[in-house]
KOLKEBA-659152 format. One record per residue: y, z, x of N, C-alpha, C, O, CB in turn. Coordinates in steps of 0.001 Angstrom, whole numbers, plus 500000, padded with zeros to 6 digits. Glycine has a CB too. Layout:
<sites>
YZXYZXYZXYZXYZX/...
</sites>
This chain:
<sites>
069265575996778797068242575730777794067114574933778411067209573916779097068833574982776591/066035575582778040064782574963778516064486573199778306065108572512777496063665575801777718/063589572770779069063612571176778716061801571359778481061275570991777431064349569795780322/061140571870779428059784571983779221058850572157777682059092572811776668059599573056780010/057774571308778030057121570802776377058193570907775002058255571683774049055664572013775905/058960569751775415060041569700774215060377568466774753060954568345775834061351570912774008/059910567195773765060604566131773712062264565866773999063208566648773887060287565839772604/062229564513774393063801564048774244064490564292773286065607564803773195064041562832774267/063224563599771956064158563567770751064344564794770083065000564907769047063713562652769756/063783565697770657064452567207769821065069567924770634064976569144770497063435568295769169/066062567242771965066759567873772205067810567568772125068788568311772208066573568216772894/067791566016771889069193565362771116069542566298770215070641566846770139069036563905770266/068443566508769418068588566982767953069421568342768239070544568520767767066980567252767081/068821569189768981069348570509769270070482570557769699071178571439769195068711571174770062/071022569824770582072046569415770895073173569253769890074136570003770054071750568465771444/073221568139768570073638567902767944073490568787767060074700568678766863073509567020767872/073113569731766173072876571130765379073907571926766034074821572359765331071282571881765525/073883572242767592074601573583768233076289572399768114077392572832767780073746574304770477/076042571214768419077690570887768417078720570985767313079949571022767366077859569588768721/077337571036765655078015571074765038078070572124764377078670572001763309078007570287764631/077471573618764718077648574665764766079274575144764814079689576068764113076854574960765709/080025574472765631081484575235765793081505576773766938082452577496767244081940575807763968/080321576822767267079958577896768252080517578020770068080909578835770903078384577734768205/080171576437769858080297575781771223081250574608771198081635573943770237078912575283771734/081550574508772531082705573238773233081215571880773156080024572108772943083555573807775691/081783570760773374081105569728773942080623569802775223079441569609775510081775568755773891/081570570099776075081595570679777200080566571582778007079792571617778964082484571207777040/081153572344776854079573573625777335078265573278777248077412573572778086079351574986776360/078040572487775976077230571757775610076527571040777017075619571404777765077902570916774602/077142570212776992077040569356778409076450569837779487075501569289780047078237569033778953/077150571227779948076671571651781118075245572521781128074562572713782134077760572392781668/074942573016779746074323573488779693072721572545779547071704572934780120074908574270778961/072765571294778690072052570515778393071884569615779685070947568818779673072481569994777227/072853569678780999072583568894782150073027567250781786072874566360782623070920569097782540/073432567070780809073888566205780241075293566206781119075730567296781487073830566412778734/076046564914781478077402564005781105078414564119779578078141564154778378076791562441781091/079042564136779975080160564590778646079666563105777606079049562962776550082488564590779292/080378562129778662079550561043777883078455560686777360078681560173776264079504560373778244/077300560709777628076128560724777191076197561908775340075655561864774236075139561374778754/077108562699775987076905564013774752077607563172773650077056563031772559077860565850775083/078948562548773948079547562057773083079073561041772670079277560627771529080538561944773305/078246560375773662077582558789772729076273559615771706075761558929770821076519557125774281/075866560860771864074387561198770813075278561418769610074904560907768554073166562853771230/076421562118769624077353563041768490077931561727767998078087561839766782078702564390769135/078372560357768481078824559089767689077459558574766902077659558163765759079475557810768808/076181558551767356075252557941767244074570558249765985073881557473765322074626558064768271/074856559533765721074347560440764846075503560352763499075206560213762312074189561992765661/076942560485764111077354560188762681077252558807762417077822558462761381078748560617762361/076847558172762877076999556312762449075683556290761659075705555561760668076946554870764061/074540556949761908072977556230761751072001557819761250070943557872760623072262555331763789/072862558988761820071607560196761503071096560468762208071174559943763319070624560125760782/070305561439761914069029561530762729068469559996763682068483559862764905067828561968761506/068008558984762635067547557887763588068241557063764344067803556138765028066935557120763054/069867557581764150071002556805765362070313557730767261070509557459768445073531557607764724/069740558506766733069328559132768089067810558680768767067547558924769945069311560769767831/066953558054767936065918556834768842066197556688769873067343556835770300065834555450768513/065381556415770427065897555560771582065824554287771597064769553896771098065380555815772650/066742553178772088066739552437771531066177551153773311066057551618774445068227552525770492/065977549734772967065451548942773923066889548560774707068063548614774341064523547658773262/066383548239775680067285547669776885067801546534777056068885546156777501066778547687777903/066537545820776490066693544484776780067657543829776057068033544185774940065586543850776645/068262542427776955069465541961776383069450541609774856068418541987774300069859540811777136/070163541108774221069814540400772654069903539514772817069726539063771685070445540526771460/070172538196773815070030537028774327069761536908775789070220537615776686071054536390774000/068673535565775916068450535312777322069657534532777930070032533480777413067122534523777514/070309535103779126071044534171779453070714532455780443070009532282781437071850535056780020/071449531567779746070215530378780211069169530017779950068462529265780621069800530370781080/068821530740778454066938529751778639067395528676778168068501528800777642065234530237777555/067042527865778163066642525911778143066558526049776546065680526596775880064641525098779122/067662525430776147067494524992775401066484524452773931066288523247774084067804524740775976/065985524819772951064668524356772550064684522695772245063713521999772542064217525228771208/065991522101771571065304520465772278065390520105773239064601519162773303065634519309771934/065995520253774386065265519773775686063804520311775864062891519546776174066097520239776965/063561522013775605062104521854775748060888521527774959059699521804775114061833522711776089/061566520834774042060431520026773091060132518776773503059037518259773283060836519804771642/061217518125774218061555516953775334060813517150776527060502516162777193063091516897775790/060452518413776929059901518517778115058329518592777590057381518112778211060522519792779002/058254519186776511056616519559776200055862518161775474054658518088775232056505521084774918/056798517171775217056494516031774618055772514875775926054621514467776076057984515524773845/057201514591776804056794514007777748055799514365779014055516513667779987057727513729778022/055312515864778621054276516384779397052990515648778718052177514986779362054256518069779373/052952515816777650051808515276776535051604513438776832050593512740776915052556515633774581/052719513198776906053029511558776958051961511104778573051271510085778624055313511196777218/052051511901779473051952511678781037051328513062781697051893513656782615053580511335781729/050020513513781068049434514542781516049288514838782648049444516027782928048578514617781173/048963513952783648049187514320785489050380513646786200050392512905787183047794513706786494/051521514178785315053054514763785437053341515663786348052312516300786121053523515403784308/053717516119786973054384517587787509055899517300786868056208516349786150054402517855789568/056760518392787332058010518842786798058815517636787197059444517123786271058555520290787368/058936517042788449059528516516788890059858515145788540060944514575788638059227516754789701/058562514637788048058561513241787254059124513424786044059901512618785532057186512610786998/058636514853785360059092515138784176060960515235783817061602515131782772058335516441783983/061324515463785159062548515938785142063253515014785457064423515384785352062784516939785816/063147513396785990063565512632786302063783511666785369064653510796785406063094512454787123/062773511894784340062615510756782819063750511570782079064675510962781541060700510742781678/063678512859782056065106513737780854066409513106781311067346512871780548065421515870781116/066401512851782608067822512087783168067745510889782768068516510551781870068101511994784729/066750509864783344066339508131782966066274507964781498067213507379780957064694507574783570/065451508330780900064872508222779518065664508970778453065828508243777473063445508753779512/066115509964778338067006510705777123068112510814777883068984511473777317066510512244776442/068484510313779232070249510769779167070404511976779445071224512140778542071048510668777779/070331513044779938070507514100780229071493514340781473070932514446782563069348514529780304/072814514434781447073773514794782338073485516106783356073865516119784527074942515008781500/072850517054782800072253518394783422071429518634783182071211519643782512072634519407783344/070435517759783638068789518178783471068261519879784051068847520571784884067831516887784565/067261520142783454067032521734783652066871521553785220066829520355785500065513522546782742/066776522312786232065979521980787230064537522340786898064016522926785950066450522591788421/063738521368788839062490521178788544062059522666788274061177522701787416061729520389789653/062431523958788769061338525198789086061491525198787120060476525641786583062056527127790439/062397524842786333062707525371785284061936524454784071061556524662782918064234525477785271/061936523211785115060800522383783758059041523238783904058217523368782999060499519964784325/058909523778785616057793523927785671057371524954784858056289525022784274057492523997786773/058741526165784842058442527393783814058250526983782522057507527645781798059546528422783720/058860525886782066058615526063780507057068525098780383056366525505779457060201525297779390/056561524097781047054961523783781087054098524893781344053025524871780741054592522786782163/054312525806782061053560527402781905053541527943781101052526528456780629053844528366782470/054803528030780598054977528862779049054253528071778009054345528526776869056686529003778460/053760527306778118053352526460776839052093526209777354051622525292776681054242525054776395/051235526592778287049856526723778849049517525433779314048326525159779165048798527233777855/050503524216780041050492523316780219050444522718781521050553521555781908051132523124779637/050239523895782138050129523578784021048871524453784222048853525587783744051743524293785271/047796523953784929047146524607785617047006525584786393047440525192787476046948524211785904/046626526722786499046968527276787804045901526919788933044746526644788606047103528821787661/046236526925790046045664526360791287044736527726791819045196528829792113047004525794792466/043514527366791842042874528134792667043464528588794373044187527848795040041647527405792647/043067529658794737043393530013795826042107529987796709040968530290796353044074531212795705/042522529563797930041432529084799219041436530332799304042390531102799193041771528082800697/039781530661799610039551532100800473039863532218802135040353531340802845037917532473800343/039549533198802423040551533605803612039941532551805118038752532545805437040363535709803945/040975531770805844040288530475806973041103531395808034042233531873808135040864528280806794/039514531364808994039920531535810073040725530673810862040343529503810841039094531778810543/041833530934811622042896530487812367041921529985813631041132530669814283044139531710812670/042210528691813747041688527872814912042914527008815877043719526089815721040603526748814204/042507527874816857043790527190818344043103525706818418041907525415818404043633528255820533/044093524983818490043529523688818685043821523255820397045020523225820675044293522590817508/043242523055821095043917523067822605043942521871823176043421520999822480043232523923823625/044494521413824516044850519795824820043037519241824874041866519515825136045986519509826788/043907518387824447043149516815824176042688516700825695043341517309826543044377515241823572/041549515915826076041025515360827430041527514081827317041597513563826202039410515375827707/041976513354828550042102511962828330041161511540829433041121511887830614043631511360828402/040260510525828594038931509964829229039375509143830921040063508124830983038185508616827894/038882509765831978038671509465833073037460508548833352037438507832834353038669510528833643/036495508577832489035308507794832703034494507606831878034586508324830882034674508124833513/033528506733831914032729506370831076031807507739830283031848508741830998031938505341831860/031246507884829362030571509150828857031133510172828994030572511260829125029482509429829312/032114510012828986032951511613829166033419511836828011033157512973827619034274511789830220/034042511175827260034578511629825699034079510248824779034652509189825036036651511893825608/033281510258823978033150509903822903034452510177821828035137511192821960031978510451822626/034735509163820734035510509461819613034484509379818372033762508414818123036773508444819505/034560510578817645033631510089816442034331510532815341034950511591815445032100510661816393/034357509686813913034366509747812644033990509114811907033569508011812256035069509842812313/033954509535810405033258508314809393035078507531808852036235507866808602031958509336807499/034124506272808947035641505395808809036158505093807155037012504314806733035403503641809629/035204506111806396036007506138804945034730505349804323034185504327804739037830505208804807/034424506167803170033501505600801901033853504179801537034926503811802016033717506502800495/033405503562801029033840502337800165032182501495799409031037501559799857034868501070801480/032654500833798268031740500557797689030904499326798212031658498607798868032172500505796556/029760498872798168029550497529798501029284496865796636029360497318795494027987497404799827/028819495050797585029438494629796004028421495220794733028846495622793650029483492674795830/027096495173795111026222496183794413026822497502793403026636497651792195025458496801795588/027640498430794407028227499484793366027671500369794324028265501420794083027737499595791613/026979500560795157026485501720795949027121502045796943027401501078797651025339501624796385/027599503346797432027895503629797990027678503560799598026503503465799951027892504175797414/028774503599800725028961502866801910029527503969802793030756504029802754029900501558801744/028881504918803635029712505608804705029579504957805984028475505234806451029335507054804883/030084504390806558029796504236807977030363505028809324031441504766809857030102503026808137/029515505954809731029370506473811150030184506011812072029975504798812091028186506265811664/031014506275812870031595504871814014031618506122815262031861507313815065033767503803813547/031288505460816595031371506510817658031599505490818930030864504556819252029886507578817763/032767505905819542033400505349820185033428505801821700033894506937821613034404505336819556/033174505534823143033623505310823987035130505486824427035805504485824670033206504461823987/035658506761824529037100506250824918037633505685825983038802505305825914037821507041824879/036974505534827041037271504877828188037063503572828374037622502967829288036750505381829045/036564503224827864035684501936828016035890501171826508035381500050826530033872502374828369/036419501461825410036338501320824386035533500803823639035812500311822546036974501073824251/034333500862824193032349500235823807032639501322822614033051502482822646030384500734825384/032170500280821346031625500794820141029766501123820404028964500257820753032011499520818861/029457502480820145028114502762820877027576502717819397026421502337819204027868504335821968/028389503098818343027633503197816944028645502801815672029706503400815494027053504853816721/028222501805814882028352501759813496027636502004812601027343500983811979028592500954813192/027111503067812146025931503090811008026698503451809857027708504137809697024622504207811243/025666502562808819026281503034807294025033504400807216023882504282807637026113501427805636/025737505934806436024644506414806436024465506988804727025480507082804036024598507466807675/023531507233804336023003507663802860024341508486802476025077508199801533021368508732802817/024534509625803430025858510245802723026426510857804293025568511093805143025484511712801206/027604511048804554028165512018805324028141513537804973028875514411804512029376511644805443/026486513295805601026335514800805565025568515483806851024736514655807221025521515156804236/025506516682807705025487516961808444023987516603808424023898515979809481026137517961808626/022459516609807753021383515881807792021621514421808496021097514160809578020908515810806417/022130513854808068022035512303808293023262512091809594023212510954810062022465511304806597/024351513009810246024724513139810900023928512867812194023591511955812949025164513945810570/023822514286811992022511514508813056021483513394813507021363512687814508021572515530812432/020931513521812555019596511933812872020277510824813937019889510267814964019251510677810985/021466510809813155021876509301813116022480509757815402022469509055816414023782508756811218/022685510522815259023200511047816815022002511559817564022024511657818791024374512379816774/020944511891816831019593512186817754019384510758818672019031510820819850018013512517816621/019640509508817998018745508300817903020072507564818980019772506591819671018319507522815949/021276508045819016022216507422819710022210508060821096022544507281821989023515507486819007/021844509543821553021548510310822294020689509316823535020917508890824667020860511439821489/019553509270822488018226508355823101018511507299824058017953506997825113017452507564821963/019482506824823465019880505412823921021330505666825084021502505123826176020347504359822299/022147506592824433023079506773825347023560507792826568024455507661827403023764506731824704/022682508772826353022656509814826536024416510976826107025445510615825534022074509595827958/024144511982826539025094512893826021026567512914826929026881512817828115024349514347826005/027088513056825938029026512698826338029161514008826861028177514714826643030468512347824775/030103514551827495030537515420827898031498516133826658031306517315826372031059514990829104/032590515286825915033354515577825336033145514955824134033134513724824176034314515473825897/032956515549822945033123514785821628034147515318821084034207516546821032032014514796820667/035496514279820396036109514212819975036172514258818348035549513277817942036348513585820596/036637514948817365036726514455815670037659515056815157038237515822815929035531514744814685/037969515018814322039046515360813004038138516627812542037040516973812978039269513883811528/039230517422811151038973518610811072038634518784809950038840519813809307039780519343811425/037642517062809280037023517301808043035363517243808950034921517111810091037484515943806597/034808517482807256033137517493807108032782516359807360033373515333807024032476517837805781/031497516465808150030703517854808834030763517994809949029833518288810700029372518029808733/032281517731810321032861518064811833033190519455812051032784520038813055034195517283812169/034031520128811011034464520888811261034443521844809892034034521342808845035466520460811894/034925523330809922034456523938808709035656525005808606036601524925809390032823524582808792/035602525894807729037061527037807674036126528368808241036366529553808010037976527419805582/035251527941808864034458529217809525035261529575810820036353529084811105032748528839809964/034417530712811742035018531385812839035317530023814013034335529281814054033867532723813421/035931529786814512036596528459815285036386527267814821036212526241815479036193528264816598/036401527391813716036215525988812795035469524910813243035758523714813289037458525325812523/033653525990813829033033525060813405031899524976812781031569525995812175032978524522814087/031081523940812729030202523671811442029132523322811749029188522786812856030592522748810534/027855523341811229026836523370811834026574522393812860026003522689813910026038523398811040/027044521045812532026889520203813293027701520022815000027549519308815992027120519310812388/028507521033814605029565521158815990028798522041816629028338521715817723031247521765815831/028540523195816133027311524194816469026297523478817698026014523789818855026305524467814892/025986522540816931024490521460817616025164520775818766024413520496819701023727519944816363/025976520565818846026737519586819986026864520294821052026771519780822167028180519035819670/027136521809820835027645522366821341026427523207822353026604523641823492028512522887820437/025324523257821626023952523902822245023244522973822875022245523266823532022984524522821245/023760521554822721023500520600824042024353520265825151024343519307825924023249519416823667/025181521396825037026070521044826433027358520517826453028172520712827356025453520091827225/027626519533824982028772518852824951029621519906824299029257520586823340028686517475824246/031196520009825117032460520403824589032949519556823431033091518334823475033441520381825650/033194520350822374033719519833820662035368519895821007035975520957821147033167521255818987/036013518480821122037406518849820941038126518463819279037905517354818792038206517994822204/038878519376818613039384518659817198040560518213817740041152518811818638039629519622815741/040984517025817155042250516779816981043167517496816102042733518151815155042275515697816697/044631517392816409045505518084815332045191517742814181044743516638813869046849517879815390/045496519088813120045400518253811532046369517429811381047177517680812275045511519131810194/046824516384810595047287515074810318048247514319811559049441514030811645048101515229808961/046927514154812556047974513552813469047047513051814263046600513509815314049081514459814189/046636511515813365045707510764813657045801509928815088044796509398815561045612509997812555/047160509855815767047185509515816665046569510031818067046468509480819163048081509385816532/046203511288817601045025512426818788043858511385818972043424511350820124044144514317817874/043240510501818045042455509669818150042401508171817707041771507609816811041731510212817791/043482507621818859043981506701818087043575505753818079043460505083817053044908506505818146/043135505291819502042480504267820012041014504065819020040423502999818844042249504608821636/040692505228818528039234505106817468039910504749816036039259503989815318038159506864817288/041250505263815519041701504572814501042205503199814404042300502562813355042459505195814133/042470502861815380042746501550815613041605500589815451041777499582814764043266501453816860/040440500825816036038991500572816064038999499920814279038760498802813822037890502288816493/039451501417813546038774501334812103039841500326811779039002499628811209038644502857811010/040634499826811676041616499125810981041071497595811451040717496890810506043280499601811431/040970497052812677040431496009812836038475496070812326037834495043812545040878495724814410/037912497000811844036555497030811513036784496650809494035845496212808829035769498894812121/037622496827809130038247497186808154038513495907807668037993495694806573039288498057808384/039106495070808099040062494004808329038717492622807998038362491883807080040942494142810244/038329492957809527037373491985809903035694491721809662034906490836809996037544492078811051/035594493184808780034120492896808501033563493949807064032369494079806795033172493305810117/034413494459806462034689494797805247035355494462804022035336495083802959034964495446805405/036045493217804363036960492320803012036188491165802564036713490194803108038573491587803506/035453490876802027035021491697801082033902492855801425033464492905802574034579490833800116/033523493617800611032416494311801495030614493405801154030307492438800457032433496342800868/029769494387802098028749493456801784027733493468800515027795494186799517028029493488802851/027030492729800757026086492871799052025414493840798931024925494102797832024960491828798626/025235494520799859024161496238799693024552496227800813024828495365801648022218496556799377/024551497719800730024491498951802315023245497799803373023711497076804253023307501388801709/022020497822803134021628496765804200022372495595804554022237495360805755020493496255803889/022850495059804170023700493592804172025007493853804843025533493075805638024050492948802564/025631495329804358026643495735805240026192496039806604026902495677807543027295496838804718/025203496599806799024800496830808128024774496029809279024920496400810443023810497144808068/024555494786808807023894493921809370025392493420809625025650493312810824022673493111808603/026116493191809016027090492493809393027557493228810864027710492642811936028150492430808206/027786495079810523028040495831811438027557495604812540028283495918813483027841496801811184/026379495075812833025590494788813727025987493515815226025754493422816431024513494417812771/026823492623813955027195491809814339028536491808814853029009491382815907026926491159813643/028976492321813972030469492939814593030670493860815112031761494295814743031354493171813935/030150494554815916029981495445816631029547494719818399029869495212819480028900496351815784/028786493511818165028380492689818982029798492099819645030085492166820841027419491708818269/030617491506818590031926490853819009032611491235819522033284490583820320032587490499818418/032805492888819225033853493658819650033611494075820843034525494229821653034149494658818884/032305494327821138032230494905822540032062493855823408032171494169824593031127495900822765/031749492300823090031443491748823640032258490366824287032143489692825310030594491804823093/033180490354823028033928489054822792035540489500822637036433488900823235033302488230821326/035748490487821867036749490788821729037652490650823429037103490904824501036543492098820970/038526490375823334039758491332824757040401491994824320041213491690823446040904490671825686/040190493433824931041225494318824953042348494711826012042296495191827144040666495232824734/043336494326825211044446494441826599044842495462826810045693495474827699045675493770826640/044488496867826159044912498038827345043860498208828566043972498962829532045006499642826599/043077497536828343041786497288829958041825496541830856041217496575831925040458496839829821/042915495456830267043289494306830922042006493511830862041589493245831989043852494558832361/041217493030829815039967492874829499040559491609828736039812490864828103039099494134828758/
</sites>
């Protein structure tokens, strides 16, 4: 028997008409319909239980989820999300144990599903596509002007309320601080300037050293950025340090912690006033300070 432009459900049907015809076996039925004996016998039960509409087709899906969470724990979970909005699961899931007692707290992936389900987690943007950058060995300074260390040693406010970047560029051999400037913003404009004017005075390093933030470095083709670009069309080799492994430049982080310490607690009354101090402490350090890996 044909199957072509003829629904499922009218061939149940046909099926069930010829079985109960008395004409035919089940059997025959079966083989002829391409059908399983079983299948034949579950349409012919289906039909006397329900009729015609015992032969629907009916859904798959279970009649219970096995394991969903509970609804007061997740009213517990959607509460204390509300309570502590920049929560993740994990804090969340640690208070159901601390705070309500919970012997078998859901796990975390399971608190995170039910804050999704309830439109209560963000979803995270996705970074567009970064070029892969080999990071290769480090130079260790043989001499004077050969590697510079440069970074900005972290924003901070002065007592004014205005904002404070300071520039720091370091000497690694020699550990001469060549620059502290506070600048308007860390941005590759004021970068620049601020290294045109140090150039002048110091002339050009062989090696500049930085980390693999802005406006050192960028998610472009060898991760770099305009300003590495510029370094680079004057001759000087751009080395990055590893990402989080501040010790690639350590001797310049070290720098910032005693700059930090000693001439930023408190900070100064305006960006000029900070400067000036820089000025001064910058004087000490290169001048007064001893450093004992120089035997200085």
């Amino acid at each position: 028997m044909p199957w072509k432009n003829v629904s499922p459900m009218e061939e149940k049907q046909r099926f069930v008409n010829l079985a109960h015809s008395g004409r035919f076996t089940v059997t025959e039925l079966c083989a002829e319909f391409g059908i399983s004996r079983k299948t034949g016998h579950k349409w012919l039960a289906r039909h006397a239980e329900a009729g015609m509409k015992g032969l629907e087709e009916r859904s798959r899906a279970p009649h219970g989820v096995t394991g969903r969470t509970p609804d007061g724990i997740e009213r517990l979970i959607v509460g204390e999300k509300r309570l502590h909005p920049t929560w993740g699961p994990k804090k969340i899931r640690r208070l159901l144990e601390t705070r309500h007692g919970l012997e078998r707290a859901p796990a975390v992936s399971t608190v995170g599903e039910v804050l999704k389900r309830h439109g209560m987690v963000e979803k995270q943007r996705r970074r567009g596509a970064v070029f892969r950058v080999e990071r290769g060995t480090l130079t260790a300074a043989q001499r004077p002007n050969q590697v510079f260390g440069v970074d900005f040693k972290g924003c901070f406010l002065t007592a004014d309320g205005q904002r404070c970047d300071p520039l720091t560029v370091t000497d690694l051999f020699s550990r001469y601080l060549l620059r502290a400037e506070v600048l308007p913003q860390a941005t590759t404009r004021w970068t620049m300037q601020a290294f045109r004017a140090m150039f002048r005075r110091h002339g050009l390093p062989e090696i500049i050293r930085v980390d693999n933030g802005a406006p050192f470095a960028s998610m472009g083709p060898g991760g770099l950025s305009k300003l590495s670009v510029w370094w680079i069309g004057l001759g000087i080799e751009v080395q990055f340090s590893r990402p989080g492994c501040p010790q690639d430049n350590g001797c310049h982080e070290r720098m910032h912690r005693t700059m930090k310490d000693e001439c930023c607690k408190p900070p100064g009354a305006n960006p000029e006033a900070q400067q000036q101090r820089f000025y001064r402490w910058s004087k000490q350090f290169n001048e007064e300070r001893p450093h004992e890996v120089l035997g200085k």
